[in-house]
N, CA, C and O atoms as a printed pandas DataFrame, in Angstrom:
     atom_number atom_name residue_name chain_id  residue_number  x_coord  y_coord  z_coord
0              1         N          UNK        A               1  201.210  114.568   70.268
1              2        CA          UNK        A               1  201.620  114.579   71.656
2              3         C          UNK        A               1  200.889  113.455   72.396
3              4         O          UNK        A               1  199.687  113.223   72.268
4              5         N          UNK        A               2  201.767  112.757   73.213
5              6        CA          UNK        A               2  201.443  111.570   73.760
6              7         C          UNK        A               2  200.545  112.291   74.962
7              8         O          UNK        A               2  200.682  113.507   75.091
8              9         N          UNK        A               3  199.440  111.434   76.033
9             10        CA          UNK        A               3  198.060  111.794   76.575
10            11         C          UNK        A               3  198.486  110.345   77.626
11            12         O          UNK        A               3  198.799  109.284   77.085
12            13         N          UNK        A               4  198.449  110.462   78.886
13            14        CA          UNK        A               4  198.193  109.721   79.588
14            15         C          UNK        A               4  196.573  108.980   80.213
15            16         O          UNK        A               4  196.055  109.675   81.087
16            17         N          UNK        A               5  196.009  108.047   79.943
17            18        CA          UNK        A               5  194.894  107.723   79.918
18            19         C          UNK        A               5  194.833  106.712   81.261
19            20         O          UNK        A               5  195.512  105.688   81.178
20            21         N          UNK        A               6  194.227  106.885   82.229
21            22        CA          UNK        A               6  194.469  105.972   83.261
22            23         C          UNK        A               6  193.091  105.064   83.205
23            24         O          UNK        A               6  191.962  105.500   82.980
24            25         N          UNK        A               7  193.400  103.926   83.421
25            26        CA          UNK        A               7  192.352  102.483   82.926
26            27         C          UNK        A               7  192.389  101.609   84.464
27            28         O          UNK        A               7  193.401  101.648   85.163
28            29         N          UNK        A               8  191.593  101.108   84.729
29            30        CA          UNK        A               8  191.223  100.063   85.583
30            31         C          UNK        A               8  192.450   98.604   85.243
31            32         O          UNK        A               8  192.997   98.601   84.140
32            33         N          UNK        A               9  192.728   97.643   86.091
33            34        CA          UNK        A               9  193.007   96.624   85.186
34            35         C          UNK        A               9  192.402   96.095   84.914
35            36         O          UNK        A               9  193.129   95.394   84.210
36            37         N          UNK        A              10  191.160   95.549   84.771
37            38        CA          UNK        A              10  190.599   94.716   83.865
38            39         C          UNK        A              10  190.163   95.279   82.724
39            40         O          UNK        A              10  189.880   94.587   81.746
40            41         N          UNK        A              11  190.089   96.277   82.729
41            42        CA          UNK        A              11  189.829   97.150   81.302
42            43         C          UNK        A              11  191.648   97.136   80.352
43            44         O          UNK        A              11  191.814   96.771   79.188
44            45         N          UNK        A              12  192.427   97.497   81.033
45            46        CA          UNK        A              12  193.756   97.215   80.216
46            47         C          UNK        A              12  193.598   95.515   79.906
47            48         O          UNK        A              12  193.462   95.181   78.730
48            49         N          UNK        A              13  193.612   94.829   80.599
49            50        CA          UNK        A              13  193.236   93.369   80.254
50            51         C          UNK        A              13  192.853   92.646   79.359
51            52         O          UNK        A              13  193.460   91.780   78.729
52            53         N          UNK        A              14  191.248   93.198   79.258
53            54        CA          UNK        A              14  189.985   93.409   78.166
54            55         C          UNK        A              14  190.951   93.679   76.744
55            56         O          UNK        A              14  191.188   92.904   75.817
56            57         N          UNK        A              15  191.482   95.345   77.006
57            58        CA          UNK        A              15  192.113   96.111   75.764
58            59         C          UNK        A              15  193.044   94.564   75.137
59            60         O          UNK        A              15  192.812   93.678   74.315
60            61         N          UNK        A              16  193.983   94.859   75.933
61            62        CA          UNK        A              16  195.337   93.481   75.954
62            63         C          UNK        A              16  194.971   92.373   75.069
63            64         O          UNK        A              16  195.635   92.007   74.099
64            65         N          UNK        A              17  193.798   91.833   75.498
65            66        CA          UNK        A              17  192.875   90.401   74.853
66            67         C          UNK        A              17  193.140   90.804   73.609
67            68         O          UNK        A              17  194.037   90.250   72.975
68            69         N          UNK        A              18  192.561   91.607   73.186
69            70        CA          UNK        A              18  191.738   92.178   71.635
70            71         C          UNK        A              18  192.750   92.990   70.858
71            72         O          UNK        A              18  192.380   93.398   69.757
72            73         N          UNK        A              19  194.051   93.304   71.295
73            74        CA          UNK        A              19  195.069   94.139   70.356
74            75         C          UNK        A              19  195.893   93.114   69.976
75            76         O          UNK        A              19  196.476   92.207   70.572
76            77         N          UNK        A              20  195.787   93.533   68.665
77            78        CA          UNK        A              20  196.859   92.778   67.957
78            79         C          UNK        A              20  198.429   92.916   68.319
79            80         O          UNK        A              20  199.114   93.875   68.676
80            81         N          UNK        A              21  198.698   91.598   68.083
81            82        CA          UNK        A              21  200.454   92.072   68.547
82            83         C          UNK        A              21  201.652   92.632   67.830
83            84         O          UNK        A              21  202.812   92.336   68.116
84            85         N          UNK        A              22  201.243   93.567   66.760
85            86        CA          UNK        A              22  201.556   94.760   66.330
86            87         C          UNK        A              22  201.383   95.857   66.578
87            88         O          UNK        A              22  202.293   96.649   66.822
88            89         N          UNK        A              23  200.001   96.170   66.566
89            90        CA          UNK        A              23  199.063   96.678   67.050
90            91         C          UNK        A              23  199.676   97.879   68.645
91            92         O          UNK        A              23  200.196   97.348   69.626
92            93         N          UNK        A              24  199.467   99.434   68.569
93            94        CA          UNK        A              24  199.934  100.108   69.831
94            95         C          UNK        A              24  198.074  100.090   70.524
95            96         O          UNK        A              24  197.003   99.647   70.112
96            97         N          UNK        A              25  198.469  100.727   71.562
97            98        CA          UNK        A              25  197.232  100.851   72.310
98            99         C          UNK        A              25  196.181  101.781   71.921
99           100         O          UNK        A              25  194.978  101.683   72.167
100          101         N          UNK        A              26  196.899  102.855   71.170
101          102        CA          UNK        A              26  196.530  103.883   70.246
102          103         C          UNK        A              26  195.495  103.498   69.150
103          104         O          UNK        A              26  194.288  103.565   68.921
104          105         N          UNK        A              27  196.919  102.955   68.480
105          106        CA          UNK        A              27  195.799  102.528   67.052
106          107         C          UNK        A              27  195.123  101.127   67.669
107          108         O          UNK        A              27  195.178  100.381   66.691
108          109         N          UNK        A              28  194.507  100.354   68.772
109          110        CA          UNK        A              28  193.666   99.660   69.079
110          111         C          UNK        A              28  192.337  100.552   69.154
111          112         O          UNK        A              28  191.255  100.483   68.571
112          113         N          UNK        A              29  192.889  101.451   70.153
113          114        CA          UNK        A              29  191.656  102.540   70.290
114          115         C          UNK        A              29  191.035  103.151   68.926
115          116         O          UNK        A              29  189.844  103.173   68.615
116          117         N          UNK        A              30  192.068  103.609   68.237
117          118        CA          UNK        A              30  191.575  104.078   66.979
118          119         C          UNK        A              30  190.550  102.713   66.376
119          120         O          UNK        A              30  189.335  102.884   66.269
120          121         N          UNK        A              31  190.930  101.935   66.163
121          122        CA          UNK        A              31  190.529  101.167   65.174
122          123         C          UNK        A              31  188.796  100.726   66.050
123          124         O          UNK        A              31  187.741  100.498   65.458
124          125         N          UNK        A              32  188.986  100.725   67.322
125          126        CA          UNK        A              32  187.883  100.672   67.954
126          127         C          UNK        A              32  186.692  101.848   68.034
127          128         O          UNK        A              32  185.689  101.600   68.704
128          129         N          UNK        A              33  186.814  103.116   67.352
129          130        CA          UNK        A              33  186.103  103.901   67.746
130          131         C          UNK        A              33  185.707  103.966   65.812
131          132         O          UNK        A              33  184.798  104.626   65.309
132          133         N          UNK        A              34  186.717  103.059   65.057
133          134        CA          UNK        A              34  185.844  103.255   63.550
134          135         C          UNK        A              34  184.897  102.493   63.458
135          136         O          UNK        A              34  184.121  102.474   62.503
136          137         N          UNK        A              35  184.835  101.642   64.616
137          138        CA          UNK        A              35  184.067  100.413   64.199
138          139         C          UNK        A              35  182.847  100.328   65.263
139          140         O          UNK        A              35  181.870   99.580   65.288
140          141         N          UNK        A              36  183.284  101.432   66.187
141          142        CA          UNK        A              36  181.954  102.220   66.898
142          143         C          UNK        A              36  181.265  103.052   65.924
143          144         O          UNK        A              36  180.056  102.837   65.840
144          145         N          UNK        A              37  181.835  104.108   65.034
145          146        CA          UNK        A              37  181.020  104.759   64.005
146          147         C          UNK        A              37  180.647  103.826   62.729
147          148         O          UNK        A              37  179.748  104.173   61.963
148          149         N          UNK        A              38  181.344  102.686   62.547
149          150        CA          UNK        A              38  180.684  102.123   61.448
150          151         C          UNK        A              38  178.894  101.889   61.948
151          152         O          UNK        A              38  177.837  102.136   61.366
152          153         N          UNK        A              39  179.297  101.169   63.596
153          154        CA          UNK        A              39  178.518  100.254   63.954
154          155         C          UNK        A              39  176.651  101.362   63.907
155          156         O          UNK        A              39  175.561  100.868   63.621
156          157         N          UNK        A              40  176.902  102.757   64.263
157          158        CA          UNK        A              40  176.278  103.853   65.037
158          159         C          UNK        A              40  175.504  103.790   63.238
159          160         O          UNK        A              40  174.488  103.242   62.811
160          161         N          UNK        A              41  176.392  104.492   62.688
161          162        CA          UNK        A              41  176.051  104.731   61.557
162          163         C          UNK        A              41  175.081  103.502   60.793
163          164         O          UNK        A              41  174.185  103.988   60.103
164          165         N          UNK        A              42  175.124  102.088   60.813
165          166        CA          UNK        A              42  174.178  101.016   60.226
166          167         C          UNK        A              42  172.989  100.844   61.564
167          168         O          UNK        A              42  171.869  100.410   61.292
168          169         N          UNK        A              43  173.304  101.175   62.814
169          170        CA          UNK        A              43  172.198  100.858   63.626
170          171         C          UNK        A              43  171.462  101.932   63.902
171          172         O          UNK        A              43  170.310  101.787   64.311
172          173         N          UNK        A              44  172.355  103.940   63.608
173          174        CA          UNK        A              44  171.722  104.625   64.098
174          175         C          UNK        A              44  171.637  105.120   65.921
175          176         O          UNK        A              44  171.012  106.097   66.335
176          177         N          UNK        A              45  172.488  104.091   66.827
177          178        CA          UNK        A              45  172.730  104.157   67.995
178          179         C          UNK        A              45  174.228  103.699   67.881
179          180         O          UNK        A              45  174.828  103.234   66.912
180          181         N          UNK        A              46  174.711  104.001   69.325
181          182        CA          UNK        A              46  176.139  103.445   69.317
182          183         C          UNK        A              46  175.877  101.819   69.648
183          184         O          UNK        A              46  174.834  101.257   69.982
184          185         N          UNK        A              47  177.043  101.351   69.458
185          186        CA          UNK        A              47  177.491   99.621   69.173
186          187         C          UNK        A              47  177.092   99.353   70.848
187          188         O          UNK        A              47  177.785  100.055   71.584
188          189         N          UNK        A              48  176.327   98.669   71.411
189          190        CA          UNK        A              48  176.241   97.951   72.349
190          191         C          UNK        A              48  177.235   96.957   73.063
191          192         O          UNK        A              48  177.439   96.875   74.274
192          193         N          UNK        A              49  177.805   96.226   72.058
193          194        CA          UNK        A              49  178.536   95.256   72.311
194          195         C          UNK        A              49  179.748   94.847   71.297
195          196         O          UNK        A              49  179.570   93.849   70.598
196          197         N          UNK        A              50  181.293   95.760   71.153
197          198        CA          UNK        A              50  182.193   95.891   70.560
198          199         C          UNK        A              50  182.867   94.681   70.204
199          200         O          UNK        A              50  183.196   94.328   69.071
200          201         N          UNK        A              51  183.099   93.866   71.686
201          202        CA          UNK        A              51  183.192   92.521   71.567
202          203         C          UNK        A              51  182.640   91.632   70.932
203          204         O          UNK        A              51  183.224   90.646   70.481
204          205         N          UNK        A              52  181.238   91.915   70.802
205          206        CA          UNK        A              52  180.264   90.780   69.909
206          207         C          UNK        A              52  180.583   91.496   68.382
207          208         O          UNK        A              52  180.485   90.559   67.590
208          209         N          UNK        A              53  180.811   92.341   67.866
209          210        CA          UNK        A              53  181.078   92.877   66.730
210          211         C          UNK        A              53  182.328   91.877   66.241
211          212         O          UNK        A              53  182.135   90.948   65.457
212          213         N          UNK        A              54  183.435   92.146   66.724
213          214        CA          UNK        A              54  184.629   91.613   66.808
214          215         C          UNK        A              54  184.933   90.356   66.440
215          216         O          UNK        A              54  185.829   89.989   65.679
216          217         N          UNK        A              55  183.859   89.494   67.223
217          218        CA          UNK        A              55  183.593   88.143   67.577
218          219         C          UNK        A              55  183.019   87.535   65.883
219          220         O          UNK        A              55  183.364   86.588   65.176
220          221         N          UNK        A              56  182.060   88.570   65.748
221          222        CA          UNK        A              56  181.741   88.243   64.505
222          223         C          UNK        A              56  182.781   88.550   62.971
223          224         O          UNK        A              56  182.826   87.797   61.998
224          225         N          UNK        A              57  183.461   89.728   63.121
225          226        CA          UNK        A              57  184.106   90.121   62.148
226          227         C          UNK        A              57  185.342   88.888   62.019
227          228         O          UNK        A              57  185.773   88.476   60.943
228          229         N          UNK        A              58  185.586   88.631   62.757
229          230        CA          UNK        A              58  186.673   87.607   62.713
230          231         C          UNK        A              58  186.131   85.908   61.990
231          232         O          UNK        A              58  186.716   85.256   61.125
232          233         N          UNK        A              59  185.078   85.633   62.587
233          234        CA          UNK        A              59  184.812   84.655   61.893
234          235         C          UNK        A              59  184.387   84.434   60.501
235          236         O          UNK        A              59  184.643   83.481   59.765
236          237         N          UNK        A              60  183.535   85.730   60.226
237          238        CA          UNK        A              60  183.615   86.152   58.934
238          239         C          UNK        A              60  184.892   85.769   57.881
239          240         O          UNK        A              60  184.856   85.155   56.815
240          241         N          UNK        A              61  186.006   86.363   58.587
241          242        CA          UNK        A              61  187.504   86.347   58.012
242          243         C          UNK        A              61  187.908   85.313   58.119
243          244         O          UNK        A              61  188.831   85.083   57.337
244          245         N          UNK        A              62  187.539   84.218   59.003
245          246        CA          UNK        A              62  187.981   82.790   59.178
246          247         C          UNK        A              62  187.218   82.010   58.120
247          248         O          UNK        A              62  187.783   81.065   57.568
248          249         N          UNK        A              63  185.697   82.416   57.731
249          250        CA          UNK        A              63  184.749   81.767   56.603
250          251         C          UNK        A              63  185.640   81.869   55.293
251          252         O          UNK        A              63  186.017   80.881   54.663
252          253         N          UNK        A              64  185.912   83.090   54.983
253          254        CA          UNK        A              64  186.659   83.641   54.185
254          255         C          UNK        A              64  188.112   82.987   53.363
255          256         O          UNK        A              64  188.442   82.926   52.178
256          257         N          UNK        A              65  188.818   82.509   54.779
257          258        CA          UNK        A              65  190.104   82.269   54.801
258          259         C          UNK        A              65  189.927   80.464   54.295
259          260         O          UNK        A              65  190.842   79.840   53.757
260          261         N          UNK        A              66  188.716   79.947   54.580
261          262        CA          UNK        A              66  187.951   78.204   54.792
262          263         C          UNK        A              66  187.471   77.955   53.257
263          264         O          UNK        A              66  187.726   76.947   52.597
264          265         N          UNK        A              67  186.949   78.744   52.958
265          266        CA          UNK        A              67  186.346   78.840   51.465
266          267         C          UNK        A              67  187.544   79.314   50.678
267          268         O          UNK        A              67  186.832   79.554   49.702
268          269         N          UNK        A              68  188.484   79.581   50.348
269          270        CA          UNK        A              68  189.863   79.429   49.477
270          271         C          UNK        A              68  190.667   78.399   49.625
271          272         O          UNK        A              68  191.695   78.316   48.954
């Protein structure tokens, strides 16, 4: 069952930036709260900075994509 979630706009904005364009708002959120428990779980606290996670996981995947 669908849940109405009411957001600021710059927070839909923020979201907007960072979802893929497949990607629903849903599974953005989802995929954002595994990578809050990945983050909790290796630091022991929650992720400070989701964006800087992000920032990094991607370039990772760009190193990745450079080296083949």
């Amino acid at each position: 069952m669908a849940k109405n979630i009411p957001v600021t706009d710059d927070v839909y904005k923020q979201l907007n930036e960072i979802r893929e364009d497949y990607e629903s708002f849903s599974s953005l959120i989802r995929r954002l709260l595994r990578i809050r428990s990945k983050l909790s779980s290796l630091a022991g606290t929650s992720a400070e900075s989701i964006e800087e996670w992000l920032e990094i996981q991607q370039l990772r995947e760009e190193g990745t994509k450079n080296q083949s």
